[in-house]
C-alpha positions in Angstrom: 104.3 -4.4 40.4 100.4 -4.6 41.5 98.6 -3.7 39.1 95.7 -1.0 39.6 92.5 -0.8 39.6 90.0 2.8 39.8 88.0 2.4 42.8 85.6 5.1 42.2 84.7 3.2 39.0 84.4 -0.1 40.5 82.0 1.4 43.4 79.8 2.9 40.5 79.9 -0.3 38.6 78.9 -2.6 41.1 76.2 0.2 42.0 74.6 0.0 38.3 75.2 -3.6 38.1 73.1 -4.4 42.1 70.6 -2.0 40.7 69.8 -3.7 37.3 68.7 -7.0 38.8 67.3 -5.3 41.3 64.9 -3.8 38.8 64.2 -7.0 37.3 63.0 -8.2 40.9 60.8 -5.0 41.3 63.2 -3.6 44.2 64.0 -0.1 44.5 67.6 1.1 43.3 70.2 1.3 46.2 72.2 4.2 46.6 76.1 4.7 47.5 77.0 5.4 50.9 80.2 6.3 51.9 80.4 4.9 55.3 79.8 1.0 53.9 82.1 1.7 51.3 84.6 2.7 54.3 84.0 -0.5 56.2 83.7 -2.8 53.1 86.8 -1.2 51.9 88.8 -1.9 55.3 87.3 -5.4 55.3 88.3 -6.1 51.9 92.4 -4.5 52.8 92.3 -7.1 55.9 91.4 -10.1 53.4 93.7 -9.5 51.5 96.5 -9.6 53.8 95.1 -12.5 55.3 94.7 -14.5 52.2 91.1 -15.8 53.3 87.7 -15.1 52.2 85.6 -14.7 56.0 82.7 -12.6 56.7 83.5 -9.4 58.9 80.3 -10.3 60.9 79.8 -6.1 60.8 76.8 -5.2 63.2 73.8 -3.8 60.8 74.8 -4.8 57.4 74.5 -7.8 55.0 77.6 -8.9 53.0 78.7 -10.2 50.3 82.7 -11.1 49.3 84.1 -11.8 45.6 87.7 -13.1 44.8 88.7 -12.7 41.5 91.9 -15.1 40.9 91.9 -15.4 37.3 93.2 -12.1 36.8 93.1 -11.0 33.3 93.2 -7.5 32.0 89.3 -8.1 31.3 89.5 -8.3 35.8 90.4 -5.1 36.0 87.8 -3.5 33.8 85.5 -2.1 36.8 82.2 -3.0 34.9 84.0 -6.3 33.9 84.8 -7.1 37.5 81.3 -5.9 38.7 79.5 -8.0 36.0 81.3 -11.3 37.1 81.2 -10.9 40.6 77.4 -9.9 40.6 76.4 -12.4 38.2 78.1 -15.1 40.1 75.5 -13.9 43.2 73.1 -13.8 41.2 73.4 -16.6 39.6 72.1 -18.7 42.8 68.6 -17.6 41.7 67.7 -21.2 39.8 67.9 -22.6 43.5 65.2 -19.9 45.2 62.2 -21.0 45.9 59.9 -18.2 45.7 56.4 -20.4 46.3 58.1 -20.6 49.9 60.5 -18.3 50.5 62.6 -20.3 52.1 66.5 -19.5 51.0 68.9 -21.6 52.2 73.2 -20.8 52.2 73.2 -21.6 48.8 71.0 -18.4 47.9 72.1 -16.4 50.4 74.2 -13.9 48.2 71.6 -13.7 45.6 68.8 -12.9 48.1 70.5 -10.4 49.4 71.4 -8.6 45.9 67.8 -8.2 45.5 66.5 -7.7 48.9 63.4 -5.4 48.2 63.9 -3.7 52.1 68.0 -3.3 51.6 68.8 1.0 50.5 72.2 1.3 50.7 75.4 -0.6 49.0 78.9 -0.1 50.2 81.6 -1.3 48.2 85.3 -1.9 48.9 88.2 -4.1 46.3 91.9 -4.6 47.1 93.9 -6.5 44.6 97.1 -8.5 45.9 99.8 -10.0 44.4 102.1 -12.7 46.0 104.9 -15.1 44.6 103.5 -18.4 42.9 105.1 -21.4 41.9 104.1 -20.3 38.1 105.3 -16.7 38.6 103.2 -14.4 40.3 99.6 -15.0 41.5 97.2 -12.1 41.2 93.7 -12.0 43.4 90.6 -9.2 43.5 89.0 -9.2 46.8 85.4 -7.4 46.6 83.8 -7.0 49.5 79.8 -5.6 48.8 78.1 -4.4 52.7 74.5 -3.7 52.3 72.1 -1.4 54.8 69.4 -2.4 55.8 70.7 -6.0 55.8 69.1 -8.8 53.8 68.0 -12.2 54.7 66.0 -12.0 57.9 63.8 -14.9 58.7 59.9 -14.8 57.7 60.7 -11.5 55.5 61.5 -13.1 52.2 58.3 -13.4 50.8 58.0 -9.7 51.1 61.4 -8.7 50.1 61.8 -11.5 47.4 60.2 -11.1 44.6 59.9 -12.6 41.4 60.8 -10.8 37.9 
């Protein structure tokens, strides 16, 4: 049986979780909006069955995708899951360079966390299970969509700032 996980909560977690680091970069709080969580949630259900971690390449949004395969019942806290998936983002900070503001793909998800510009964060999680030579394997996909999208060229100075 798959286990469960409360949806609402993990949307509100991820939302607090965005929002503190956010702070700490002097960015406004984003707010909820149904129609990302919609599309990141329909992203996230097609990873899944895929098996595959790919950007949807949706028109208008910034992404950012989370697969949680050590599955513990510490995973499926909501705040658990949103702490460890936006930390790992985050985490990319120690190679941003905010004398330049040059980001490269290896900042890329924590840019776009705190992306002063960015107002809205959608959120959408699917967890799968599938037969595994050990028993049963046991994966989170997280899918975060953010509007106005993050990471535009010559903006990150502006929208980049340092705590």
């Amino acid at each position: 049986m798959t286990p469960t996980i409360d949806l609402t909560a993990v949307r509100k977690a991820f939302l607090e979780r965005h929002n503190a680091y956010r702070a700490t970069h002097h960015s406004p709080a984003l707010a909820q909006k149904a129609t990302l969580d919609a599309t990141a949630q329909s992203w996230a259900e097609h990873l899944a069955s895929i098996d595959d971690l790919a950007h949807s390449r949706t028109r208008g949004v910034g992404e950012n995708l989370y697969l949680s395969a050590d599955v513990t019942t510490d995973a499926l806290d909501p705040d658990a899951l949103a702490k460890n998936a936006v930390k790992a983002w985050y985490d990319e900070v120690v190679a941003y360079n905010y004398a330049t503001g040059r980001s490269t793909d290896v900042t890329g998800h924590f840019t776009q966390v705190v992306w002063k510009s960015t107002t809205h964060l959608g959120t959408g999680c699917v967890i799968t299970t599938r037969p595994h030579r050990d028993g049963v394997f046991v994966g989170i996909y997280v899918v975060c969509q953010y509007s106005p999208p993050g990471n535009m060229n010559r903006a990150y100075l502006t929208n980049v700032l340092k705590p």
